[in-house]
N, C-alpha and C positions, 0 to 999 in steps of 0.2 A: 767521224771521230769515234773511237773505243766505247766512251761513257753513252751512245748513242745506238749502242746494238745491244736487242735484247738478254739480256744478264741468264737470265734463265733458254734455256734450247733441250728438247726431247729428242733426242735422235736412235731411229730405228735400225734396225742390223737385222739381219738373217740369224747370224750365229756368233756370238762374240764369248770370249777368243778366240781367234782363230790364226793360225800362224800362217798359212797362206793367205792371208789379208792386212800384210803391213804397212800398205797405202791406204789403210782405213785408220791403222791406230796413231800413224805418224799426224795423221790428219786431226784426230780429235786431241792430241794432245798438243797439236798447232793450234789450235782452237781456243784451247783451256789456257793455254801462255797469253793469246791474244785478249784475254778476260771472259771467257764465255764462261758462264757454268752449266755445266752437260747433266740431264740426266739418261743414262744410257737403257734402251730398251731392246733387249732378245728376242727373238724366236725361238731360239734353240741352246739349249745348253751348250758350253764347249766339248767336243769331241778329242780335242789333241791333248796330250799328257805332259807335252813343254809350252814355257811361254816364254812371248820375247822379253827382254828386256824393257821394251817402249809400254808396254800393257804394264810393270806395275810404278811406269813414270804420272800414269795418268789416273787422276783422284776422282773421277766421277764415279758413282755409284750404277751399279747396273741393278735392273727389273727384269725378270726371266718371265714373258708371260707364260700362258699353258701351251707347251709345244702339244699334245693336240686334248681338246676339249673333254674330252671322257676323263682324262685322266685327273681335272680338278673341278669337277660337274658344281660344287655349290661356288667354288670363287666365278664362275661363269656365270651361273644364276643368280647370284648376285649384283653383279657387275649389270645381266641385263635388269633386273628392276631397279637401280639406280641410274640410267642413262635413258628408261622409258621418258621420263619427265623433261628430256632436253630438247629443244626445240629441233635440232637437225635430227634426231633420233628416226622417224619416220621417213623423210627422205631419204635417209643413210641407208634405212632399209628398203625402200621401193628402188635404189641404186643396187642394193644386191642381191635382190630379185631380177632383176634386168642382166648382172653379170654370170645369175647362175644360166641361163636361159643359153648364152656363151659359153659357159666354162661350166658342167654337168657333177663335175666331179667335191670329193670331201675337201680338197685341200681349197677347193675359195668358202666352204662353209666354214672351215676353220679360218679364214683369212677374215671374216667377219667377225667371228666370233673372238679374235684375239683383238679385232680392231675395239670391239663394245668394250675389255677388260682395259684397253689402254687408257679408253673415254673418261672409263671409272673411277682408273686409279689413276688419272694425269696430276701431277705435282703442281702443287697451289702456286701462282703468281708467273706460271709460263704461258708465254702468248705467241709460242713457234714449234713448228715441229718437222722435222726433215731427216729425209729414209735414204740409206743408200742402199744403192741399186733401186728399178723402175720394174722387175719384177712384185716377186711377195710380200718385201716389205713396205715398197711402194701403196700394194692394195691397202694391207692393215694401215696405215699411215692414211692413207682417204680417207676409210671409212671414218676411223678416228676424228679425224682434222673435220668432217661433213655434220657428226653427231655433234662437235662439242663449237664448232664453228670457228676453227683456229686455220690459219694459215699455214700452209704446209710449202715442202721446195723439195727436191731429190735429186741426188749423186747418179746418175745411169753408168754402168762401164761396160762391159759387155756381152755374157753370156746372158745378164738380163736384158738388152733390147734384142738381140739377133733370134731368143726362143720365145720373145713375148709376139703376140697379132700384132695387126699395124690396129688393127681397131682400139685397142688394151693401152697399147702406149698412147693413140690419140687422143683417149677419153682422159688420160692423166696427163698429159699435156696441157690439154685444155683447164685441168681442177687447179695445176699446182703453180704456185708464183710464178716459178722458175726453175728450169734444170740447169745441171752443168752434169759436162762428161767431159771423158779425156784421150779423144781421140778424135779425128778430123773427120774419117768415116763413118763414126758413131754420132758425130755433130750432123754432118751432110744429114743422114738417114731420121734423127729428130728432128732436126729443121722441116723435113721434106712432110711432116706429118703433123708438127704442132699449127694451131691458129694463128698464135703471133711467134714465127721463129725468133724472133727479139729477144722470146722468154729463153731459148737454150744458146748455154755459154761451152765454151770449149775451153777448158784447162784442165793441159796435161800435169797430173799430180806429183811428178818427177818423185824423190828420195831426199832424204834426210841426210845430205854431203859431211857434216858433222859423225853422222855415224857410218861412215862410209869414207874415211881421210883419202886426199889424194892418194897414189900408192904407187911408187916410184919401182917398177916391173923391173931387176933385172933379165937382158934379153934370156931369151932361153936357147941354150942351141941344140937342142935336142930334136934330131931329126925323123926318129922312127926305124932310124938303122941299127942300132944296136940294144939286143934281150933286156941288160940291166938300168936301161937308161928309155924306157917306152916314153911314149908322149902323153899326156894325162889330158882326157876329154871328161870335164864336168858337165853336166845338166841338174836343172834343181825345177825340180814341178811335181804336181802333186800326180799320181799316174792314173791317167784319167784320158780318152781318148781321144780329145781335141789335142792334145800333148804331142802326140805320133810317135811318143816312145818305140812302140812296133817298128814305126821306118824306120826310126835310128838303130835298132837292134836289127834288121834287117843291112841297113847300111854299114855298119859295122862289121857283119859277118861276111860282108860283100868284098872286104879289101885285101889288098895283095895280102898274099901267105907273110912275106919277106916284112912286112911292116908291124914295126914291134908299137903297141898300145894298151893304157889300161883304160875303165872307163868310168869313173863317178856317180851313180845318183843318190840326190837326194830329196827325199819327202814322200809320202804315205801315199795311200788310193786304191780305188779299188780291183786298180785291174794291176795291182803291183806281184800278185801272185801268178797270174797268166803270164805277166814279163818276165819274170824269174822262168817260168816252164821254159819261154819261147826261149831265151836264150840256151836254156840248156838243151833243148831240142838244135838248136844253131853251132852250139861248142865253144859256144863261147862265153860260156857263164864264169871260168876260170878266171877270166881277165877286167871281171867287172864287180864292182863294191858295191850293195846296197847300202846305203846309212841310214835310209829311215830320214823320221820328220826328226831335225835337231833346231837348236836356238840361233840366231842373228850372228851371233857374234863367231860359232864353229862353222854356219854358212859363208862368213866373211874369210874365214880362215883358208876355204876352202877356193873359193876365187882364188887367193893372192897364190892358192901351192901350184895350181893345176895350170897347162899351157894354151890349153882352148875349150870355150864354152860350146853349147850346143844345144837348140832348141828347137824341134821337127814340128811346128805346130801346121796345125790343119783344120778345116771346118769339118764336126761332124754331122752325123746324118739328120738329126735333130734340130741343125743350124748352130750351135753350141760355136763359139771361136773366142779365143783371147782379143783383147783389145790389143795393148803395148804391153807384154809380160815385164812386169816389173823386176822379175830377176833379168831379161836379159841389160834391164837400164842399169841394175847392182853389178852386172857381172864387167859391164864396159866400162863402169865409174872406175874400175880398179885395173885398166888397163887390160883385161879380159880380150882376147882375139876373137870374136863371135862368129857361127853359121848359124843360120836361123832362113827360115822360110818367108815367102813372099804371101802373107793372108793378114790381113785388116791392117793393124797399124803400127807394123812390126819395118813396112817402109818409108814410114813417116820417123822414125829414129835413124833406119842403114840405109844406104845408098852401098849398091852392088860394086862391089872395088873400090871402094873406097873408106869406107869405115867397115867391113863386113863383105861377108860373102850371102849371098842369098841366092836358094834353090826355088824349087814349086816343088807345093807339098805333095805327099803321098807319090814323092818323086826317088825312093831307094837307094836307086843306080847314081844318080845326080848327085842325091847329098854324100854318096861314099867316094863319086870322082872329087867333088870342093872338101874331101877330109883327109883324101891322100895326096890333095896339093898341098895342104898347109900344114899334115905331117912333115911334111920333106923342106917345107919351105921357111925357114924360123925368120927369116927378115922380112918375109910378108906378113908371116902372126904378128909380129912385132910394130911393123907401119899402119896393119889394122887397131889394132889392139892402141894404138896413142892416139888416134886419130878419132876412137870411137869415143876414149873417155875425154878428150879436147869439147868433142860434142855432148857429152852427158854434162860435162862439167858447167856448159858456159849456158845451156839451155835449159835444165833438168834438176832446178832446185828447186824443193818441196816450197819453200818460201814464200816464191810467189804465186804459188795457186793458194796459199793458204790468205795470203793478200788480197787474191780477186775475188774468194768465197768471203771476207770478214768483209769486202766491199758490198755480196751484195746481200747480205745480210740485214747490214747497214742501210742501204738503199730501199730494199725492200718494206722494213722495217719501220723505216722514215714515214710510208706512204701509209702506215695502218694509224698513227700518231693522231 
């Protein structure tokens, strides 16, 4: 029952706000409706200059610790002569001497050193604390949870297990209650590595259907054959190279002369200026809109204008990969025609021909042949495109993962009593 999970919860973030993380805020404000009261912990200041609409639904208060150490030397040394006297204090650190031995570098001394500020300054009367992502807020989030002796849980999604060791997620596997993630491949690959796989649960976070209404498509018959009536291909990802923006800009510049198109993107990153070059190097920069990071609500706009989504994701060299991009679950809630690539768990949503067309990544030639069938084809965008959001719709409600996380909260919870 509700009255039975902890009232109080610390939850750790990398970087809050952040607009490309609206399966995190949807989440803590499912949370706070379900009675939890959050207190919110950063690493890092916000970077983006819009926020969503969902970010100011939610009333928890945030703590920015020291994104890195130098820069608030006495609240550090502070913090460590106040958590000297705690009983996991010593352990905490002979654990992160054993991690540095693994990982050489400043960012796991900082990962200590943010975890001692958390210990210090943990809000009176919380008896839980849980990080998403099983990367770096995961560490801070041990450390913490080992000094002050609280029980910890963590969210994994993906760019944090695929660039963490197997050693790094093992040892946190083993500290933490319980994980959950939300994908079936990222399930598989923590099962294969915790002590009890019992402890990780697989819930896909789906979207917020209330802020995403059903959205009744008319078809489009817009075929690609005529200048003033081009076919409109949105993408919305942050530019960044697990994204394959490049092959889509490649794939685009690859398609028949005769086929008229413009092309969408939207959201920031850092290789969004080398994109811009490449297309202008392509000649095809004419035909393509930057929009930049904007808000939920001009992203939703943008779905219902445009007649096919498109997302070239790929693993990069680092192991870097999306779990389920959650624009491409927004783009098909709204009856969106999808192409998207065959990497992690982008086929645990499409099925090839039938809700979607799906290529293999860093495949050009491929993704530009499946863009100039479904230019030409408006009755197949259209059987894709119903068929995709029939499936978003009936499987892919934020609801019930917000259900299985208050259960096992709950559950958890129950056992420290």
């Amino acid at each position: 029952m509700i009255n039975q999970i902890p009232r109080k919860l610390v939850v750790v973030l990398k970087g809050y706000p952040r607009l490309s993380e609206t399966f995190i805020a949807q989440e803590l404000l499912g949370l706070e409706q379900a009675g939890i009261e959050l207190q919110l912990v950063s690493l890092r200041h916000p970077t983006d200059n819009a926020r969503h609409a969902v970010h100011d639904e939610i009333r928890a208060p945030v703590n920015y610790l020291p994104e890195y150490l130098h820069q608030e030397p006495g609240r550090v040394l502070r913090s460590f002569f106040k958590v000297m006297t705690q009983f996991g204090f010593f352990p905490s650190l002979r654990k992160f001497a054993s991690d540095l031995l693994h990982d050489r570098t400043r960012n796991r001394i900082r990962r200590f050193g943010q975890g001692v500020v958390l210990a210090a300054e943990w809000p009176a009367d919380t008896q839980w604390l849980h990080a998403h992502f099983i990367h770096t807020p995961a560490s801070v989030g041990a450390y913490a949870s080992q000094i002050l002796g609280i029980p910890w849980s963590v969210s994994a999604h993906a760019k944090d297990i695929w660039t963490s060791s197997d050693r790094e997620l093992a040892d946190k596997l083993a500290s933490a209650r319980w994980v959950v993630t939300c994908t079936e491949i990222g399930h598989r690959h923590l099962q294969s590595l915790a002590p009890n796989p019992a402890t990780v649960h697989l819930s896909y976070h789906g979207i917020d259907l209330d802020r995403f209404p059903s959205y009744h498509r008319q078809p489009s018959l817009r075929d690609a054959s005529k200048a003033d009536e081009p076919v409109v291909i949105l993408s919305v990802g942050r530019a960044v190279g697990k994204k394959g923006f490049d092959t889509l800009l490649d794939a685009l510049a690859g398609l028949p002369a005769q086929l008229h198109w413009r092309f969408v993107h939207i959201g920031a990153g850092t290789e969004l200026v080398n994109l811009q070059a490449q297309a202008r190097s392509l000649g095809i920069d004419q035909r393509i809109s930057w929009l930049g990071a904007i808000n939920q609500s001009e992203v939703l706009a943008n779905y219902q204008s445009a007649d096919l989504f498109v997302l070239a994701c790929r693993i990069a060299d680092d192991g870097d990969r999306d779990g389920l991009p959650n624009v491409l679950v927004e783009a098909a809630s709204q009856g969106l025609p999808c192409v998207s690539t065959r990497v992690s768990a982008i086929p645990e949503l499409f099925t090839d021909e039938q809700n979607a067309l799906l290529v293999e990544p860093d495949d050009a030639q491929a993704l530009s042949a499946a863009l100039a069938r479904v230019f030409s084809a408006p009755d197949l965008r259209d059987r894709l495109g119903q068929a995709a959001q029939e499936k978003v719709r009936s499987t892919l409600d934020y609801h019930v993962s917000i259900r299985q996380l208050v259960g096992l909260f709950e559950e958890q919870w129950n056992k420290t009593l």
